[in-house]
C-alpha positions as CSV (number, residue, x, y, z in Angstrom):
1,X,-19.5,-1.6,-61.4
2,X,-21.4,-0.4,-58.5
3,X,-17.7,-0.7,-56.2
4,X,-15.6,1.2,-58.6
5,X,-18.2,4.2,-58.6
6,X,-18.6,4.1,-54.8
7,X,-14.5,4.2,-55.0
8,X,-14.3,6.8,-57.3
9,X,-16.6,9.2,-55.4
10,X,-14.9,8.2,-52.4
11,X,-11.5,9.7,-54.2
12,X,-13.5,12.7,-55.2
13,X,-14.9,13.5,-51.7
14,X,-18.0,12.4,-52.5
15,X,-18.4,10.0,-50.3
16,X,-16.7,9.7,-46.9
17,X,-14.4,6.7,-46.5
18,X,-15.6,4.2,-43.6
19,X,-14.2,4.4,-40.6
20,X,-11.8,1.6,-39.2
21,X,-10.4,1.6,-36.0
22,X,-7.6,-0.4,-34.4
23,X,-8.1,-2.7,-31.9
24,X,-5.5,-0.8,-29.8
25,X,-7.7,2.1,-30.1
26,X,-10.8,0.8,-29.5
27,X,-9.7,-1.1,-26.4
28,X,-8.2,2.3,-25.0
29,X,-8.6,2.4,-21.5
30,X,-7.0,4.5,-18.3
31,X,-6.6,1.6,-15.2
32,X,-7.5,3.6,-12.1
33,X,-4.8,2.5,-9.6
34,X,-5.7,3.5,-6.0
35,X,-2.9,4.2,-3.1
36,X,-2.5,5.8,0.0
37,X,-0.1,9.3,0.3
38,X,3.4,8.9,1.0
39,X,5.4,6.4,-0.1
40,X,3.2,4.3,-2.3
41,X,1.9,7.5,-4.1
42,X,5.3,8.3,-5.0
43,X,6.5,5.3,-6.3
44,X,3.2,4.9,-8.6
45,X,4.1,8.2,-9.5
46,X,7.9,7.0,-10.8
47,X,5.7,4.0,-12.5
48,X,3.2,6.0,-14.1
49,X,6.2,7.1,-17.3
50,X,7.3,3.8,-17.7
51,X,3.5,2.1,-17.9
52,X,2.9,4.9,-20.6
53,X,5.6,3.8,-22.6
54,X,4.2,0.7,-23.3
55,X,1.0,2.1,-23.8
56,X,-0.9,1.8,-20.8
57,X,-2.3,4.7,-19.3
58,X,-3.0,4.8,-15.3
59,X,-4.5,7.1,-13.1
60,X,-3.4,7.7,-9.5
61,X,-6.3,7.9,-6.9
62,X,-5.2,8.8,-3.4
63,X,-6.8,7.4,-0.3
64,X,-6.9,9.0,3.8
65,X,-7.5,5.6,5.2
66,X,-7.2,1.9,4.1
67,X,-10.7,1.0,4.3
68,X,-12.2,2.4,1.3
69,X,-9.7,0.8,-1.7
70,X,-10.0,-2.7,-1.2
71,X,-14.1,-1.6,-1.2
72,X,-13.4,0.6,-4.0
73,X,-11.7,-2.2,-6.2
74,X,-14.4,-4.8,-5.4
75,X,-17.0,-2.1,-6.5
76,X,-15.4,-1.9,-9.7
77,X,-14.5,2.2,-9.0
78,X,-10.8,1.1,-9.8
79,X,-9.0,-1.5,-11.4
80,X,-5.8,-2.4,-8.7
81,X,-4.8,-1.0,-5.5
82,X,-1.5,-1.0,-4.2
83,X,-1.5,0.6,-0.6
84,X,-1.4,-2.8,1.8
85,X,0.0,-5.5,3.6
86,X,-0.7,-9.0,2.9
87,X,-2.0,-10.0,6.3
88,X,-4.2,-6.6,6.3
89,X,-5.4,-7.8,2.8
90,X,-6.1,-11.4,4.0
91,X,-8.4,-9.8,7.1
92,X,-10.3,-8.2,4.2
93,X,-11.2,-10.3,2.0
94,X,-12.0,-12.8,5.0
95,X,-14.2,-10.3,7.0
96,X,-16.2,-8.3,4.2
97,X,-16.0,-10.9,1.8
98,X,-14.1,-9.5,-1.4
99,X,-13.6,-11.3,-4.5
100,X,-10.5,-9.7,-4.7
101,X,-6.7,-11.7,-4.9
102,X,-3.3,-10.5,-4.9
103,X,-1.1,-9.9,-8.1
104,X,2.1,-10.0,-6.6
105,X,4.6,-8.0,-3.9
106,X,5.8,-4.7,-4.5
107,X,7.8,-3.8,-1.3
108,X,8.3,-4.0,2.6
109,X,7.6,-0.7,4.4
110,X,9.1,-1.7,8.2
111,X,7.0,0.1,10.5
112,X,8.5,1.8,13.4
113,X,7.6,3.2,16.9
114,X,8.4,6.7,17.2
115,X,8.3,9.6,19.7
116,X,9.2,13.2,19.7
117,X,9.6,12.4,23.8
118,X,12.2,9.8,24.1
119,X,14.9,8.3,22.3
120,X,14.5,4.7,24.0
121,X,11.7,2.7,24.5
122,X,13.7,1.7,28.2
123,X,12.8,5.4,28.6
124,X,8.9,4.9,29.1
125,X,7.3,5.5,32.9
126,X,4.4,3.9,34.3
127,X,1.4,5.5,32.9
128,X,3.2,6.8,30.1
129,X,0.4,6.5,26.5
130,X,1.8,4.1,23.7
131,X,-0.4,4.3,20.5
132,X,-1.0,1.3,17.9
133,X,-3.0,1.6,14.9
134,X,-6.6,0.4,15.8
135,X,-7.5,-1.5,12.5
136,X,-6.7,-5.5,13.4
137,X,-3.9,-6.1,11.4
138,X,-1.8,-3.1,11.9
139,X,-2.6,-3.5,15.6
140,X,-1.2,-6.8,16.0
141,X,2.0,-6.0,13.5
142,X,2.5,-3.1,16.5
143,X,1.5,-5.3,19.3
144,X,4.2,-8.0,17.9
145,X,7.1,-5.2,17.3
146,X,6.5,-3.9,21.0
147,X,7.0,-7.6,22.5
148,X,9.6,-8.3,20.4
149,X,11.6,-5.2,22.5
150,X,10.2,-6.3,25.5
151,X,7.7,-3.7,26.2
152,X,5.0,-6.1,26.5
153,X,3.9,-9.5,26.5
154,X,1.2,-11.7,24.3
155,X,-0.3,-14.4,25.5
156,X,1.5,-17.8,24.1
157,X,0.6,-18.7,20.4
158,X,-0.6,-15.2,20.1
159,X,0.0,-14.7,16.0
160,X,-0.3,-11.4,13.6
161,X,-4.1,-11.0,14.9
162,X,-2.7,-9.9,18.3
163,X,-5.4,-7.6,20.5
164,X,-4.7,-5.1,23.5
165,X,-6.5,-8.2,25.4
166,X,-3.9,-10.7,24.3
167,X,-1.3,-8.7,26.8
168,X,-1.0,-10.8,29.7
169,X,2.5,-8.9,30.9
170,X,3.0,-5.0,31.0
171,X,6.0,-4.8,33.3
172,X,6.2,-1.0,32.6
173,X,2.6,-0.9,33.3
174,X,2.0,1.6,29.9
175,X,-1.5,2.3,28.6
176,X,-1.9,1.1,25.2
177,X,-4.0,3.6,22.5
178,X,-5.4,2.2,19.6
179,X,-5.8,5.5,17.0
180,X,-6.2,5.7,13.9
181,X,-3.5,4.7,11.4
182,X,-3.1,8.7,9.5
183,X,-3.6,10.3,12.8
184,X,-0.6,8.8,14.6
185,X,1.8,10.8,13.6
186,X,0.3,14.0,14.7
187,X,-0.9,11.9,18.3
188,X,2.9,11.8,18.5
189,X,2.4,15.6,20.8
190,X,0.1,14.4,22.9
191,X,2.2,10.1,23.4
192,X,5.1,9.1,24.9
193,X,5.3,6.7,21.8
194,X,3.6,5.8,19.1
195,X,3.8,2.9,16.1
196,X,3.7,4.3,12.4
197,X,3.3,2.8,9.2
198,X,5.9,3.7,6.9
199,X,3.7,5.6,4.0
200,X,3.3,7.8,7.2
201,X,5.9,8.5,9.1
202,X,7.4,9.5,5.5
203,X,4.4,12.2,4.6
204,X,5.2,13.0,8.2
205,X,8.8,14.2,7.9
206,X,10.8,11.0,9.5
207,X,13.2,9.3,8.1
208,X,12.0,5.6,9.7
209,X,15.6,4.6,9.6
210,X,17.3,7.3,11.6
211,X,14.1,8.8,13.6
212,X,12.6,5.3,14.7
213,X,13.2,4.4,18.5
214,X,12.9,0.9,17.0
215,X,12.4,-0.1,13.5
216,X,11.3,-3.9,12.0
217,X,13.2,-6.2,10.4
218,X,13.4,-6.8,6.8
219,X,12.1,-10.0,7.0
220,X,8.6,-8.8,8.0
221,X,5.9,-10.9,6.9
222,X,4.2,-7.2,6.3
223,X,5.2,-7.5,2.7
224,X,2.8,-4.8,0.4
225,X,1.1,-6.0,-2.6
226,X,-1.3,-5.7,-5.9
227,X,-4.9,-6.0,-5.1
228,X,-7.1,-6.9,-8.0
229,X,-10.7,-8.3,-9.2
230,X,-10.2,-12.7,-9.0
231,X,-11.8,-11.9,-12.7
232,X,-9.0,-10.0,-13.9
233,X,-6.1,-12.2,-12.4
234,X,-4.5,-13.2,-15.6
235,X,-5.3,-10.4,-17.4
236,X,-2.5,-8.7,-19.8
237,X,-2.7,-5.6,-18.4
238,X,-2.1,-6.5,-15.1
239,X,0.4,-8.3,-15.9
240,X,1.8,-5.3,-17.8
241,X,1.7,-3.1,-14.4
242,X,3.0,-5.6,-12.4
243,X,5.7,-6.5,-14.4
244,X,6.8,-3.2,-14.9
245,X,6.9,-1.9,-11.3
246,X,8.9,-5.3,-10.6
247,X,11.7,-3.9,-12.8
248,X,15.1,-2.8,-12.1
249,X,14.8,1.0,-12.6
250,X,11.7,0.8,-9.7
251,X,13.7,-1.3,-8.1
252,X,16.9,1.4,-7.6
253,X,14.7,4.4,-7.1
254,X,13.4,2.7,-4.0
255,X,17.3,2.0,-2.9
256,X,17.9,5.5,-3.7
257,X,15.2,7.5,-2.7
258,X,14.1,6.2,0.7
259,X,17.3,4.9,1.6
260,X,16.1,1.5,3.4
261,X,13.2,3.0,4.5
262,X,11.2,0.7,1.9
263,X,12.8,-2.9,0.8
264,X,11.9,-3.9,-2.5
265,X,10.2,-7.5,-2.9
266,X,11.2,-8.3,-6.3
């Protein structure tokens, strides 16, 4: 009896209905995804649509440097990042101790020495200023291109950790800068050349495969990926986000809109 007039005054207005809400709608939540500007900001960007289509809602946070997301993930400030290389990643998580694992590739971003001086690196006089990045892993990667076209030598068994103090042979007897990543471009005034990331050189103006002196291969070992929480490694979501910017519509606006600047690696 005492359901049927709880009903009925529930029909008359008497009584508000309980609330129930969905599971969906309870677990609501917007994944902050951090990146740097340039290339990967724009590519998250042509993600962003898709994700909300299946019903997950990110938001974009932009980075200056690439110190700060892995730190920022690992805090718990954002849920994935997508702005590095695999061996920077690896230096990382070794040297500051992350609990923090890859979710998979995303794409190769070849970096490339450039100069607003010269149009070779055969070109370069003694005394003439080369910049590298000066974060570890981005040094070496420019350290490594530069031998590879015989500007310099590494010691033997020298590998992607490569120092300015691993040169045992400068033939051209240039001065290696180490600079900051984001600055190089603008350094480019003041260098006879200098070695930019990608995500750079883009937000810079260059197109890496017409206005690099010398460009990487597509085979780099530099391949960019998915930094997560270990804890959240088989999460649905991630695999939601991953899954989607693996797919073949992300995968032909990278082919069409930086025109072998960026290789896809899925």
């Amino acid at each position: 009896m005492k359901r049927r007039i709880l009903l009925l005054a529930a029909l008359c207005g008497l009584v508000a209905p309980p609330l129930i809400l969905s599971s969906s709608a309870a677990e609501a939540k917007v994944y902050k995804i951090g990146v740097t500007p340039g290339v990967h900001e724009q590519v998250m960007e042509f993600v962003k649509p898709l994700l909300a289509q299946k019903g997950v809602e990110i938001e974009i946070v932009s980075f200056s440097d690439y110190v700060l997301p892995n730190q920022a993930v690992n805090d718990g400030d954002l849920d994935m990042n997508a702005f590095q290389h695999k061996p920077y990643f690896d230096n990382q998580v070794r040297d500051r101790g992350y609990k923090l694992v890859s979710a998979g590739a995303n794409f190769i971003a070849p970096m490339g020495i450039y100069s607003k001086k010269i149009k070779s690196l055969d070109a370069l006089k003694k005394g003439d200023s080369v910049g590298i990045p000066n974060d570890p892993t981005n040094g070496g990667r420019a350290l490594l291109l530069l031998q590879k076209h015989g500007l310099i030598k590494l010691a033997p068994g020298t590998g992607l950790a490569a120092t300015v103090a691993d040169i045992v042979d400068n033939p051209k007897g240039v001065k290696i800068v180490e600079l900051d990543a984001a600055q190089m471009p603008r350094a480019l005034e003041d260098l006879a050349a200098g070695a930019v990331n990608t995500n750079y050189a883009v937000q810079a103006g260059f197109t890496p495969k017409t206005d690099s002196i010398v460009l990487e291969d597509a085979d780099s070992p530099y391949v960019n990926i998915f930094a997560i929480k270990a804890k959240d490694k088989d999460a649905d979501w991630v695999k939601t986000i991953v899954s989607t910017y693996q797919s073949e519509p992300v995968r032909e606006f990278i082919l069409t809109n930086f025109k072998g600047s960026l290789v896809p690696a899925f």
